[in-house]
Backbone as a chain_set.jsonl record, in Angstrom:
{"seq": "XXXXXXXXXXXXXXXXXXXXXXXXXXXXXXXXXXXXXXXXXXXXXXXXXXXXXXXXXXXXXXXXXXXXXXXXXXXXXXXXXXXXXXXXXXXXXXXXXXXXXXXXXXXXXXXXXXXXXXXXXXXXXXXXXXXXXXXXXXXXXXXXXXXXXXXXXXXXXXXXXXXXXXXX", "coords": {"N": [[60.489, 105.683, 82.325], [57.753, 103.728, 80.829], [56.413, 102.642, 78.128], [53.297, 102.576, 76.852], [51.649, 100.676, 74.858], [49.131, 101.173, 72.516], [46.166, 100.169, 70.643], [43.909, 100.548, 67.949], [41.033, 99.301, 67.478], [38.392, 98.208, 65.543], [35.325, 96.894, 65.191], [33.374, 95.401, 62.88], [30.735, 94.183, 61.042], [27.715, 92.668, 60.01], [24.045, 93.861, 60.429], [22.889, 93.441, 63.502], [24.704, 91.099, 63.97], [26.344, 91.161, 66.274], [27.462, 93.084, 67.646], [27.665, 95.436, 69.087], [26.871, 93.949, 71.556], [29.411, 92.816, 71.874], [31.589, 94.582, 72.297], [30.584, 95.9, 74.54], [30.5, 93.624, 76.098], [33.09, 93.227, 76.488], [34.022, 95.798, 77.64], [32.164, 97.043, 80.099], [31.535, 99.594, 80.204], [31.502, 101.012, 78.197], [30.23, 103.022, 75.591], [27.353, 103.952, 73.88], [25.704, 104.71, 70.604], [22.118, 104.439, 69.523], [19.445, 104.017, 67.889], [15.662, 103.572, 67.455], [14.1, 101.82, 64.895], [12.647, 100.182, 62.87], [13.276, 97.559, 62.608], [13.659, 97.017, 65.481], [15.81, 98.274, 68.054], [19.138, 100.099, 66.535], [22.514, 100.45, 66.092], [23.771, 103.882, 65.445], [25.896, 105.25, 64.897], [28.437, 104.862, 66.592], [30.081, 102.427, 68.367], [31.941, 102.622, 71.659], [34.698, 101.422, 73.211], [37.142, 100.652, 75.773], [39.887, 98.462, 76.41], [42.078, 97.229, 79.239], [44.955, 95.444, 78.634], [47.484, 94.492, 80.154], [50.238, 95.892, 79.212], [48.943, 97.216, 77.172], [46.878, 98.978, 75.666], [43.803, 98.614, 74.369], [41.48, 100.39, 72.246], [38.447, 100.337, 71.483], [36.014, 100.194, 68.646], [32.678, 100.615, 67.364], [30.762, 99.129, 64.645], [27.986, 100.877, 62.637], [25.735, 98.422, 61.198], [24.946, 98.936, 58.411], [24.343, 98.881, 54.781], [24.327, 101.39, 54.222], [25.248, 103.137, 56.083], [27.946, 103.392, 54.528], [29.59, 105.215, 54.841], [30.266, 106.31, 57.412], [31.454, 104.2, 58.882], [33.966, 104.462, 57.12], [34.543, 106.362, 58.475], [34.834, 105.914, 60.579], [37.016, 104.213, 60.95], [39.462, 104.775, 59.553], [43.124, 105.073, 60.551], [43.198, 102.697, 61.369], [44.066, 100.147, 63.462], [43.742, 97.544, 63.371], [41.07, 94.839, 62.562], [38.033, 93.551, 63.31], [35.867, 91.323, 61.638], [32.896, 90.807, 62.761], [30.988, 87.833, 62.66], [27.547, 86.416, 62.245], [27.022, 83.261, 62.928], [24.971, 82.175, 62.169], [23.678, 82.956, 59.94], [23.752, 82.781, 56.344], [26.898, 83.851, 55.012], [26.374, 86.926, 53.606], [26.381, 89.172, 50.852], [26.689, 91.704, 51.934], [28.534, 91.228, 54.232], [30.592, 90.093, 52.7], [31.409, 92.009, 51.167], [32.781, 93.568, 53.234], [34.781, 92.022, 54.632], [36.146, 91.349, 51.565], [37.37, 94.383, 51.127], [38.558, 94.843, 53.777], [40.517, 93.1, 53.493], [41.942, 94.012, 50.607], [42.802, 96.267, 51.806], [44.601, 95.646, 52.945], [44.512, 95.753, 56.115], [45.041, 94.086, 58.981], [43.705, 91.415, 60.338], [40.772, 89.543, 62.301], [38.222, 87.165, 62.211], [35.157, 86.491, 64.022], [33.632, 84.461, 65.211], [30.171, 84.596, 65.407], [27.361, 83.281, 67.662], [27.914, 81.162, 67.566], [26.7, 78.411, 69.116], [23.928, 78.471, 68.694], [20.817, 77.253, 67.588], [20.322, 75.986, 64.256], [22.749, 77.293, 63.437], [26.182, 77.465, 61.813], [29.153, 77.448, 61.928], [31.152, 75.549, 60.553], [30.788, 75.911, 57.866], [30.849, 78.879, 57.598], [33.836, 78.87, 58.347], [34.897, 77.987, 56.495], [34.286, 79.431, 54.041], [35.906, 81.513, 54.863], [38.342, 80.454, 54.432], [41.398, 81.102, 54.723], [42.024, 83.089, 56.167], [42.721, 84.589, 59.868], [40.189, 82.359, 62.297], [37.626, 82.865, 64.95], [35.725, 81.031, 67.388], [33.556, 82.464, 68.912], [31.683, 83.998, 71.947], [29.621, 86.402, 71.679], [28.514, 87.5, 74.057], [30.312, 86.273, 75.989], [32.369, 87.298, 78.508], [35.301, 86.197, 79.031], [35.841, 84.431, 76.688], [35.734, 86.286, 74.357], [37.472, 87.764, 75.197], [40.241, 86.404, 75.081], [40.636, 86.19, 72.735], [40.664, 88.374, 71.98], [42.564, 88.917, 72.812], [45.08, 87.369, 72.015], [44.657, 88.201, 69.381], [45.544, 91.216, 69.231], [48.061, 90.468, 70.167], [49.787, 89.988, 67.37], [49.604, 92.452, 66.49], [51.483, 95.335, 65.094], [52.035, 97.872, 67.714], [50.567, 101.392, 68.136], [52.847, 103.987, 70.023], [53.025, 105.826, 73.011], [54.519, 107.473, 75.394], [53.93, 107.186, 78.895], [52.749, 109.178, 81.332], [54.129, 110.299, 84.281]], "CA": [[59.111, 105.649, 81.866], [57.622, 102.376, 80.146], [56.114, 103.051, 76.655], [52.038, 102.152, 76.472], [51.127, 100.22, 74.033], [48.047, 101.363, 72.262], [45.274, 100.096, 69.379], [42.775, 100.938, 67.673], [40.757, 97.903, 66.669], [37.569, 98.309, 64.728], [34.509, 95.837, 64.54], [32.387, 95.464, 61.387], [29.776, 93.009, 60.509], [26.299, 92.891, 59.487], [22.932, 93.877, 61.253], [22.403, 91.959, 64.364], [25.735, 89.965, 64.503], [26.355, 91.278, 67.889], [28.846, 94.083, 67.522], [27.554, 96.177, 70.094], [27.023, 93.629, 72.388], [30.71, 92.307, 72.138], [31.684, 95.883, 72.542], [29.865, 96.173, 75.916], [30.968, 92.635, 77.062], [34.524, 93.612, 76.829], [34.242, 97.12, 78.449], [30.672, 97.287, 80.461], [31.103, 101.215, 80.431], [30.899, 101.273, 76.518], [29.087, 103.899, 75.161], [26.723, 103.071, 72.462], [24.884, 105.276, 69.991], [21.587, 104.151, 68.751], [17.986, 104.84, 67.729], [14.675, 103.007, 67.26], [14.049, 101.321, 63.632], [11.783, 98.817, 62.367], [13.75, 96.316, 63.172], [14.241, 97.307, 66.894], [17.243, 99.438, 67.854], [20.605, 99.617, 65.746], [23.433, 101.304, 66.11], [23.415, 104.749, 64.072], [26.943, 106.38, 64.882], [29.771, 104.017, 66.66], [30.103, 101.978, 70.257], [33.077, 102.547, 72.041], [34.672, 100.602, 74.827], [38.542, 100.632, 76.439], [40.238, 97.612, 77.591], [43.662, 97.165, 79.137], [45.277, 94.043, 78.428], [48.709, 94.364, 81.041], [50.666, 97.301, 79.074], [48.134, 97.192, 75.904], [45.246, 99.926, 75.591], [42.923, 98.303, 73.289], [40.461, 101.256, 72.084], [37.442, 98.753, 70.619], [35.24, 100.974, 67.811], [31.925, 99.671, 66.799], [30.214, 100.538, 63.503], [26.817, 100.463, 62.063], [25.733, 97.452, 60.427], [23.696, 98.863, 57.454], [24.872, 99.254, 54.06], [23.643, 102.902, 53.809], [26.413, 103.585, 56.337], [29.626, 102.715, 54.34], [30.606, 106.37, 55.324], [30.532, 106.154, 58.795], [32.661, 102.94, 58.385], [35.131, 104.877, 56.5], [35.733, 107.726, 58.899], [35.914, 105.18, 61.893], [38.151, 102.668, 60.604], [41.03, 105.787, 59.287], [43.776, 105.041, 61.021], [42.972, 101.475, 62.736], [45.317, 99.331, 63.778], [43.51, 95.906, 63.362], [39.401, 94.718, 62.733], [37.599, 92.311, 64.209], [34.653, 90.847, 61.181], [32.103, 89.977, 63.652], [29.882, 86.851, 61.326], [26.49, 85.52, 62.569], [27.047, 81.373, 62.247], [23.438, 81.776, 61.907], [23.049, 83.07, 58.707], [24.792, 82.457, 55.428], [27.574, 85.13, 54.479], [25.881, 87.698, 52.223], [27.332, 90.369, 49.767], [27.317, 92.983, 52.131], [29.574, 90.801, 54.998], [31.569, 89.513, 52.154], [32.111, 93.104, 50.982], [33.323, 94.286, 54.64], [36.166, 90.959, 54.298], [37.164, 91.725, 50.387], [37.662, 95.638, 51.665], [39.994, 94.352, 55.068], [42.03, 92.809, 52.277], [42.093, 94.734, 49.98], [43.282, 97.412, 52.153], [45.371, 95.386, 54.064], [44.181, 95.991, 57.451], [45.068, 93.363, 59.984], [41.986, 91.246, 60.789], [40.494, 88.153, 62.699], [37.076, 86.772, 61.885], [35.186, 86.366, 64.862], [32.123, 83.834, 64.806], [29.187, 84.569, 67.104], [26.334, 82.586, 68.113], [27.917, 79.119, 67.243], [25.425, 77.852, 70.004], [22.203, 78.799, 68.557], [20.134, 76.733, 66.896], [21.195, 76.524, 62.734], [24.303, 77.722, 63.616], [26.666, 76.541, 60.81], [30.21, 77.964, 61.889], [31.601, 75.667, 59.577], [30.439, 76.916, 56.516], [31.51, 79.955, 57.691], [34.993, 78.986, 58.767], [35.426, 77.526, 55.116], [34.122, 80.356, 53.598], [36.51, 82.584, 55.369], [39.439, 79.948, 54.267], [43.465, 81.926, 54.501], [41.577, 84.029, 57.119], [42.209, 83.523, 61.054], [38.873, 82.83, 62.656], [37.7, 82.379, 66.399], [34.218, 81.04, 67.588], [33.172, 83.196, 70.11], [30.27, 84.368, 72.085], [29.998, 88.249, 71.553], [28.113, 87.376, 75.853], [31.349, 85.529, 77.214], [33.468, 88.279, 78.359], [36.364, 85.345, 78.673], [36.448, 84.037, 75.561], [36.103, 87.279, 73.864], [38.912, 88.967, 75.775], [40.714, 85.856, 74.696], [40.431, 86.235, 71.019], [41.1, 89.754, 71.215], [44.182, 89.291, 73.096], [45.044, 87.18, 71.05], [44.58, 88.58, 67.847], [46.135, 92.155, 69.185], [49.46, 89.656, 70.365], [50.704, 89.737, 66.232], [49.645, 93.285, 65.462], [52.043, 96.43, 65.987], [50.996, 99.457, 68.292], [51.118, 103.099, 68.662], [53.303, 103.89, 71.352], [52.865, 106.771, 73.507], [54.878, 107.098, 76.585], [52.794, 106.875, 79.635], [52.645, 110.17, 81.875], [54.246, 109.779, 85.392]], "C": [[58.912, 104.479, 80.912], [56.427, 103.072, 79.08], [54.946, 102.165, 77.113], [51.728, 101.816, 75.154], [49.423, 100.293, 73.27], [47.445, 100.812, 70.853], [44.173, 100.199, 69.24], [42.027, 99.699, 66.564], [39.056, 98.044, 66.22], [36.965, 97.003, 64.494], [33.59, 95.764, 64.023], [32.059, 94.191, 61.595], [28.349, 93.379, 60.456], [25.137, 93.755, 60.999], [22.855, 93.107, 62.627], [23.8, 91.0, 64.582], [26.252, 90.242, 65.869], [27.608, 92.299, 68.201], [28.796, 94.808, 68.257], [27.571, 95.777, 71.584], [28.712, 93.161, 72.688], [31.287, 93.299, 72.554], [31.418, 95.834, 74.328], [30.429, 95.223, 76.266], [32.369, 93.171, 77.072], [34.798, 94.793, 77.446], [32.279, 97.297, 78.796], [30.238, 98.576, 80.717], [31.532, 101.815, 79.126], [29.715, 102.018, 76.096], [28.714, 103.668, 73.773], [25.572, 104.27, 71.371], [23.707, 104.612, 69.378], [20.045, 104.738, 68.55], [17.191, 103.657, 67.316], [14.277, 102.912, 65.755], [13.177, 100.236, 63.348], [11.91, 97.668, 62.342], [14.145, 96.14, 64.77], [15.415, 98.354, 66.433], [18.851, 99.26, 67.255], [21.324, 100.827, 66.202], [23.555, 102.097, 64.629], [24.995, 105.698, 64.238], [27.789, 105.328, 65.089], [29.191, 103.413, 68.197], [31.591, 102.096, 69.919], [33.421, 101.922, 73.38], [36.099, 100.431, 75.063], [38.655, 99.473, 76.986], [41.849, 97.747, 77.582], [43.57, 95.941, 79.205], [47.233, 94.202, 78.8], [49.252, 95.726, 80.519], [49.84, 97.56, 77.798], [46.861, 97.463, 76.351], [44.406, 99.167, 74.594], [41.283, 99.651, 73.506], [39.486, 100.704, 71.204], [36.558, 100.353, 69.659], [34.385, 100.142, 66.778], [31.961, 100.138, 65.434], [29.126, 99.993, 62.929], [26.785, 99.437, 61.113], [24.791, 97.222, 59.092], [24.499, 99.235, 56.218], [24.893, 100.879, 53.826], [25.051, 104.168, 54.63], [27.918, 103.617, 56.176], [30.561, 104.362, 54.947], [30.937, 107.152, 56.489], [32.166, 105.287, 59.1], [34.021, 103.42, 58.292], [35.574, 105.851, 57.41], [35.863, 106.715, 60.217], [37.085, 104.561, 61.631], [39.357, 103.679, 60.32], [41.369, 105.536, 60.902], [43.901, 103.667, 61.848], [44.444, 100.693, 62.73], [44.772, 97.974, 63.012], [41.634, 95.938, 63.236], [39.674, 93.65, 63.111], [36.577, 92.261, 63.146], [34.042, 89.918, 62.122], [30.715, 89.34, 62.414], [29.2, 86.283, 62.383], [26.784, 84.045, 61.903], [25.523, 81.353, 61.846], [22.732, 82.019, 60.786], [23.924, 83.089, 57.844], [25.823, 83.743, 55.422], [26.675, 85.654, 53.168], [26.713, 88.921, 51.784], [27.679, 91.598, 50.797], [28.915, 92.483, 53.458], [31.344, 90.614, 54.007], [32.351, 90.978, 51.124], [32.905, 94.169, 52.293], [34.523, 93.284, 54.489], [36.578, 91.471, 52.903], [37.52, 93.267, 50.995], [38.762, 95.707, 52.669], [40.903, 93.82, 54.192], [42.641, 93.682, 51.678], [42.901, 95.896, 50.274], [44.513, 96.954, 53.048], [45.908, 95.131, 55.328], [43.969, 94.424, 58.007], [43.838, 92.683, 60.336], [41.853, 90.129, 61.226], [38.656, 87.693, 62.649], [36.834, 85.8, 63.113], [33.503, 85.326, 64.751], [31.391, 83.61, 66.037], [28.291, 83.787, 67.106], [26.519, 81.091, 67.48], [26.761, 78.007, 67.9], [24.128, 77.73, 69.854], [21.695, 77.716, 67.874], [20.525, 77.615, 65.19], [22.416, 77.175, 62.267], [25.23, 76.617, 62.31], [28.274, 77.25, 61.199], [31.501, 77.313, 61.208], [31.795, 75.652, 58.492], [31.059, 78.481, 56.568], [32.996, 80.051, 57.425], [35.748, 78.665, 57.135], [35.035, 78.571, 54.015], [34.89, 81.833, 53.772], [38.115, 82.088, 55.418], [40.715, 80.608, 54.588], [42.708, 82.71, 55.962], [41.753, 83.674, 58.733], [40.689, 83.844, 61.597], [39.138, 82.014, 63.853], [36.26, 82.207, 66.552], [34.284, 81.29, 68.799], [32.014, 83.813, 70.357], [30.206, 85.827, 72.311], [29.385, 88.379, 73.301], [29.015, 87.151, 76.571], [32.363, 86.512, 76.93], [35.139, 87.805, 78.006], [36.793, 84.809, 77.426], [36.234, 85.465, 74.513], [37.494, 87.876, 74.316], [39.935, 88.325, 75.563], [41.136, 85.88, 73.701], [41.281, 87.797, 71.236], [42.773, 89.833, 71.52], [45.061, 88.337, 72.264], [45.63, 87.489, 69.847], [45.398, 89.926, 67.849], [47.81, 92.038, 69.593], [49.82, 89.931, 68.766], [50.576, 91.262, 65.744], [50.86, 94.343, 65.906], [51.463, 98.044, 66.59], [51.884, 100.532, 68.136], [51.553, 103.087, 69.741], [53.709, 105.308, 71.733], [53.746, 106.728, 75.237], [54.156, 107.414, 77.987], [53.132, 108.472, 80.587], [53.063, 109.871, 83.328], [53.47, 110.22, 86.615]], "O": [[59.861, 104.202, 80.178], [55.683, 103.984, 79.439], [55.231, 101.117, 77.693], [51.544, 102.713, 74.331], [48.612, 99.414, 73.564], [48.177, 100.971, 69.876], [43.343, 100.019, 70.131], [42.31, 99.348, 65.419], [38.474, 97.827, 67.283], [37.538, 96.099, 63.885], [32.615, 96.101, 64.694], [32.721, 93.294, 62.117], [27.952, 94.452, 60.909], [25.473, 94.065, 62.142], [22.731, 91.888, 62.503], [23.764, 90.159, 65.48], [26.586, 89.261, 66.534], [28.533, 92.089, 68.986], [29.915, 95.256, 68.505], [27.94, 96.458, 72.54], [29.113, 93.225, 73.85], [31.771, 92.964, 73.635], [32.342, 95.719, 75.133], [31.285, 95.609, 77.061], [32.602, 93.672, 78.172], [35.952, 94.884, 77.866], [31.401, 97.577, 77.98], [29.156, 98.902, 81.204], [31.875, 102.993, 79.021], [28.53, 101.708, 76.22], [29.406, 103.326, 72.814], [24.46, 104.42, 71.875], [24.129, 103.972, 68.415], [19.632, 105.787, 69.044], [17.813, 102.707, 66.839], [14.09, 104.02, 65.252], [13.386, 99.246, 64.048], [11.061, 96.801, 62.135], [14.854, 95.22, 65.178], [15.797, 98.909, 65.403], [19.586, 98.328, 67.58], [20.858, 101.901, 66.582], [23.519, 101.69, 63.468], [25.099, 106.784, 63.667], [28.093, 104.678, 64.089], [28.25, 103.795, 68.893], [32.259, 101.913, 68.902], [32.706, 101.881, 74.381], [36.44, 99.736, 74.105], [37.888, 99.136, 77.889], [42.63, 98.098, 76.698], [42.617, 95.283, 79.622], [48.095, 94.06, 77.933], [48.905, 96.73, 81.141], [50.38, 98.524, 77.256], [46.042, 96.818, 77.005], [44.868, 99.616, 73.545], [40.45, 99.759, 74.406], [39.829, 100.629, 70.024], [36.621, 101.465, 70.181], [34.756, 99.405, 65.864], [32.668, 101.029, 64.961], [29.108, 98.791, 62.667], [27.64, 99.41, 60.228], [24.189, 96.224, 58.696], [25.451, 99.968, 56.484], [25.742, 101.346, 53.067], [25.552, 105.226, 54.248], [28.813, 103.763, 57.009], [31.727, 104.506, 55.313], [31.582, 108.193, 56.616], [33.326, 105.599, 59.37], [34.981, 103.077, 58.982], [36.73, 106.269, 57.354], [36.918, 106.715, 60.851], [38.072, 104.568, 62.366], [40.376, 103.368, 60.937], [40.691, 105.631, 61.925], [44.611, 103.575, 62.849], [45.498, 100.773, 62.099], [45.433, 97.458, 62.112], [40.973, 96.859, 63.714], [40.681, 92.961, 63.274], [35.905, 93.275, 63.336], [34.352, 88.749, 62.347], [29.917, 89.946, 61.7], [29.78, 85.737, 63.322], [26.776, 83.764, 60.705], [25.044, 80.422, 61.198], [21.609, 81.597, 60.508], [25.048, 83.39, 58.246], [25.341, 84.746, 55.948], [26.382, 85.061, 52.13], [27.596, 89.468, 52.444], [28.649, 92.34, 50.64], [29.964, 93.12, 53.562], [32.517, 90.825, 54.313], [33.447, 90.971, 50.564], [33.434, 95.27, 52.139], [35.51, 93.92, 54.118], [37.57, 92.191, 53.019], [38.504, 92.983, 51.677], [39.737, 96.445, 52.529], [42.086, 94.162, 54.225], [43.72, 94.155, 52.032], [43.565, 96.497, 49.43], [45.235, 97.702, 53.707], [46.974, 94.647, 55.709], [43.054, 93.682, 57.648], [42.882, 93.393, 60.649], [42.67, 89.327, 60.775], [38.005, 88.349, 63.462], [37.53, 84.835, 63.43], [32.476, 85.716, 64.195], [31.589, 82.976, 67.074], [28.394, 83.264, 65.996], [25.72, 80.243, 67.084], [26.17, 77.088, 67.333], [23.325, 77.121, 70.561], [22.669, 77.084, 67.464], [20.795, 78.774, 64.875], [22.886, 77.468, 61.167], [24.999, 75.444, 62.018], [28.56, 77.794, 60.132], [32.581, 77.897, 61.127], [32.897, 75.402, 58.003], [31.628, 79.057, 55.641], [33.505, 80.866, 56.655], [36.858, 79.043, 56.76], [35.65, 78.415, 52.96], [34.675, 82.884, 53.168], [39.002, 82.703, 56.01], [41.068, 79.506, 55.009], [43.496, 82.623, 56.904], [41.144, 82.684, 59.137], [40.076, 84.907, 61.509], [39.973, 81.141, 64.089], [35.5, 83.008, 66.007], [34.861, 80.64, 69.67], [31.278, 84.199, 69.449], [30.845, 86.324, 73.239], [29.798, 89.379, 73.889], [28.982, 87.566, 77.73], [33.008, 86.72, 75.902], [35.961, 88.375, 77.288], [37.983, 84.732, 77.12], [37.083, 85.332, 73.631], [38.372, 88.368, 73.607], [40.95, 89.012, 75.674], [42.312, 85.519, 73.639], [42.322, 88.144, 70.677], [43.728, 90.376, 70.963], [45.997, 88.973, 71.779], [46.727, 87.178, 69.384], [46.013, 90.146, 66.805], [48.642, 92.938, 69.479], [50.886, 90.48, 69.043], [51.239, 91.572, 64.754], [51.241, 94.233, 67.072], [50.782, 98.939, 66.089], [53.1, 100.699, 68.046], [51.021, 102.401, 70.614], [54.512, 105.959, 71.065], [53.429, 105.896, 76.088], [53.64, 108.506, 77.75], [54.234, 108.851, 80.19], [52.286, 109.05, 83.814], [53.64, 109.651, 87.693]]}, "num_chains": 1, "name": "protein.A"}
């Protein structure tokens, strides 16, 4: 029997940086919790989405991007293996992004800083990338399933997994 490699990788970032959609591009049968808000629809619980990557489960776990939910946050993220800080190039880092990065430190948790919409118009990814100095970072389009699935594999290549032996 060959041992499955499994993680649990967790992605945080603001409002709008595209955490649900990256979610969905990497597994297109990602289930997504959300509800209707004044800003359009946000995610109000988690997205979830499975990919295999050869003998590596990657179990992806979104999480709301509002400050109000730090305690959502907290019961997804117990136990993760690794995050993903998904940063809009499009808008400066603010206190609450830059309190989701001091927190991945702080705690220790494995992490790769993932920069979306480099392409857009005002895009500044490197302001970002220098703002996110010691940190690794990847510019990626939370739309391109390839270069996402790149990054992640990637980034889940240095971490170590749970290993469950596979069922024959």
């Amino acid at each position: 029997m060959m041992a499955e490699e499994k993680y649990k990788i967790v992605v945080f970032g603001a409002f709008g940086a595209g955490k649900s959609t990256l979610i969905q591009t990497l597994d297109p049968q990602a289930k997504h919790i959300e509800a209707e808000g004044a800003g359009g629809t946000t995610t109000i619980a988690l997205d979830y989405g499975r990919v295999q990557l050869g003998e590596k489960r990657i179990y992806l776990y979104g999480t709301p991007g509002q400050e109000r939910f730090e305690f959502a946050r907290e019961i997804i993220g117990a136990g993760m293996d690794g995050a993903i800080l998904l940063v809009d190039a499009t808008s400066p880092v603010d206190e609450f992004v830059e309190h989701l990065h001091t927190s991945l430190k702080e705690e220790k948790i494995p992490f790769v800083v993932f920069l979306n919409k480099c392409n857009q118009v005002g895009a500044r990814p490197d302001a970002a990338q220098e703002h996110f100095a010691g940190a690794e970072t990847k510019t990626v389009s939370a739309k391109d399933r390839r270069g996402a699935r790149e990054g992640l594999e990637k980034f889940v290549g240095r971490l170590r997994p749970h290993t469950a032996e596979k069922k024959a």
